[in-house]
N, CA, C and O atoms as a GROMACS GRO file, in nm:
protein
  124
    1UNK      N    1  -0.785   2.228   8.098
    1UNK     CA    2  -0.902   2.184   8.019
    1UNK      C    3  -0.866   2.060   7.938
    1UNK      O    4  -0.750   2.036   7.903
    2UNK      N    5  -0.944   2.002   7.917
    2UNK     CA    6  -0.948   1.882   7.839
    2UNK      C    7  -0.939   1.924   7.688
    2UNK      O    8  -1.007   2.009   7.630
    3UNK      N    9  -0.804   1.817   7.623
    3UNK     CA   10  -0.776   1.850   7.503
    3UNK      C   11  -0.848   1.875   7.371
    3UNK      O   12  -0.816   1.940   7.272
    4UNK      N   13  -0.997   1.772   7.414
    4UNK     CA   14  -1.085   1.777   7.336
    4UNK      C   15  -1.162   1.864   7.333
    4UNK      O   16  -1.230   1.892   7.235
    5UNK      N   17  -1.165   1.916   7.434
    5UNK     CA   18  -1.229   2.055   7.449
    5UNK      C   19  -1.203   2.185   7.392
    5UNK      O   20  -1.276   2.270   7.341
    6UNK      N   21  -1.089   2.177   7.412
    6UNK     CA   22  -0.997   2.300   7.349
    6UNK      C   23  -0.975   2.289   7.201
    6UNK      O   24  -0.961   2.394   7.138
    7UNK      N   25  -0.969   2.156   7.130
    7UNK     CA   26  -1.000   2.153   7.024
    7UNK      C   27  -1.106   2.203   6.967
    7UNK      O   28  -1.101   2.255   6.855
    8UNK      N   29  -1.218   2.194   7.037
    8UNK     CA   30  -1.364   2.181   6.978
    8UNK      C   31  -1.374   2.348   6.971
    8UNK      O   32  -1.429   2.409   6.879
    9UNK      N   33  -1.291   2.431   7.126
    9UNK     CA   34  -1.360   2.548   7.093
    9UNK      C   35  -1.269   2.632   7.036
    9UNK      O   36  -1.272   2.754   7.053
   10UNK      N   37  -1.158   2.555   6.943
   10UNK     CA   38  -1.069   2.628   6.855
   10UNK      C   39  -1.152   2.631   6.697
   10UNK      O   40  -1.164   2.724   6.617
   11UNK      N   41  -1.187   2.528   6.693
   11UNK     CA   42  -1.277   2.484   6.606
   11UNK      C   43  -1.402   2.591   6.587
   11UNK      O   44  -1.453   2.635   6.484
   12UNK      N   45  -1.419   2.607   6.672
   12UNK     CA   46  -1.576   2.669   6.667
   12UNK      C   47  -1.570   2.833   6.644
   12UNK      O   48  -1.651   2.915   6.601
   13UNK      N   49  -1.432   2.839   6.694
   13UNK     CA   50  -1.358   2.970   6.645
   13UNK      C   51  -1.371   3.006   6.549
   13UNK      O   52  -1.449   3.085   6.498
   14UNK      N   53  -1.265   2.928   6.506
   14UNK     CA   54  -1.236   2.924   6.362
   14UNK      C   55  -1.361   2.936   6.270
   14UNK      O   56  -1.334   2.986   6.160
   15UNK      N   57  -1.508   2.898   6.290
   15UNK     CA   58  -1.599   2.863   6.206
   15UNK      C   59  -1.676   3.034   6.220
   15UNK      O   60  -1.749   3.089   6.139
   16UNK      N   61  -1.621   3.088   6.364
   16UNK     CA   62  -1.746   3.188   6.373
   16UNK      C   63  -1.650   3.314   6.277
   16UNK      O   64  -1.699   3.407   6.214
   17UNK      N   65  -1.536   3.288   6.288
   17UNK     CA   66  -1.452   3.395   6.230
   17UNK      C   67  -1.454   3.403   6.055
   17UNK      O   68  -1.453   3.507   5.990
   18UNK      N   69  -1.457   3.244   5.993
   18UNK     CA   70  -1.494   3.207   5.837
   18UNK      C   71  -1.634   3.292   5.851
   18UNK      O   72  -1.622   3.401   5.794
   19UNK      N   73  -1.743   3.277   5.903
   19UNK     CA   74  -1.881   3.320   5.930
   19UNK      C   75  -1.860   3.470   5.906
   19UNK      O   76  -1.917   3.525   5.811
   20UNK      N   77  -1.791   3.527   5.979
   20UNK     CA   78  -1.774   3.696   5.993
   20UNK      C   79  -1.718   3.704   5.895
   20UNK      O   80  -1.801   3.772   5.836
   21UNK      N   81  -1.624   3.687   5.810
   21UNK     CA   82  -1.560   3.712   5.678
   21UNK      C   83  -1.645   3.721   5.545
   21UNK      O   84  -1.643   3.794   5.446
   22UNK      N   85  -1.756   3.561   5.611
   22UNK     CA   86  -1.789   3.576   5.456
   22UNK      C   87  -2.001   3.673   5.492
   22UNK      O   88  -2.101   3.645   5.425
   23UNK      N   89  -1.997   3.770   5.603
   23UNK     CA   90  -2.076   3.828   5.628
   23UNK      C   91  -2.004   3.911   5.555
   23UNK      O   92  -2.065   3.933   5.451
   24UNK      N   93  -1.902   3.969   5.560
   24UNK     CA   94  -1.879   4.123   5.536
   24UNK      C   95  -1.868   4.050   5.353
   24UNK      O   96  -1.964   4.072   5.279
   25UNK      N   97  -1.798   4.002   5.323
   25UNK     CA   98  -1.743   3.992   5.147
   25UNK      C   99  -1.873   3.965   5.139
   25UNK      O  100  -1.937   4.069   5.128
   26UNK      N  101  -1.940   3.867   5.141
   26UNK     CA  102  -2.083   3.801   5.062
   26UNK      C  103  -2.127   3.889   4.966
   26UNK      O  104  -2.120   3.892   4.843
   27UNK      N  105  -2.203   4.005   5.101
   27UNK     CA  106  -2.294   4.127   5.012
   27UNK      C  107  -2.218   4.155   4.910
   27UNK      O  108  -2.265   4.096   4.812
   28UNK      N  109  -2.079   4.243   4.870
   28UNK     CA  110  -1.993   4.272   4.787
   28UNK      C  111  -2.047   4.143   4.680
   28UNK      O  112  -2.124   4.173   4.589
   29UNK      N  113  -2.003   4.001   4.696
   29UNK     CA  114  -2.010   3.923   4.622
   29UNK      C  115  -2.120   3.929   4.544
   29UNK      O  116  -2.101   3.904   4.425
   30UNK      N  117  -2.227   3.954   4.576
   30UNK     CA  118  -2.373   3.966   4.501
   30UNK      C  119  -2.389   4.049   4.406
   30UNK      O  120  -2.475   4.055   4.318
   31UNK      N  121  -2.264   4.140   4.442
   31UNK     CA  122  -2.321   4.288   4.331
   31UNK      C  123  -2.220   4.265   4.195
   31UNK      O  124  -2.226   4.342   4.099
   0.00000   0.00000   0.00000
């Protein structure tokens, strides 16, 4: 695969996994 590619979908990783983290803490955070 193309390097840029693999960047992009390390990247996008990374963003869905920040995403899932701050799904679960958030609610907590509110209270």
């Amino acid at each position: 695969a193309l390097a840029k590619g693999d960047a992009k979908a390390v990247e996008t990783r990374e963003l869905n996994l920040f995403a899932a983290i701050l799904a679960i803490f958030a609610p907590n955070a509110w209270i």
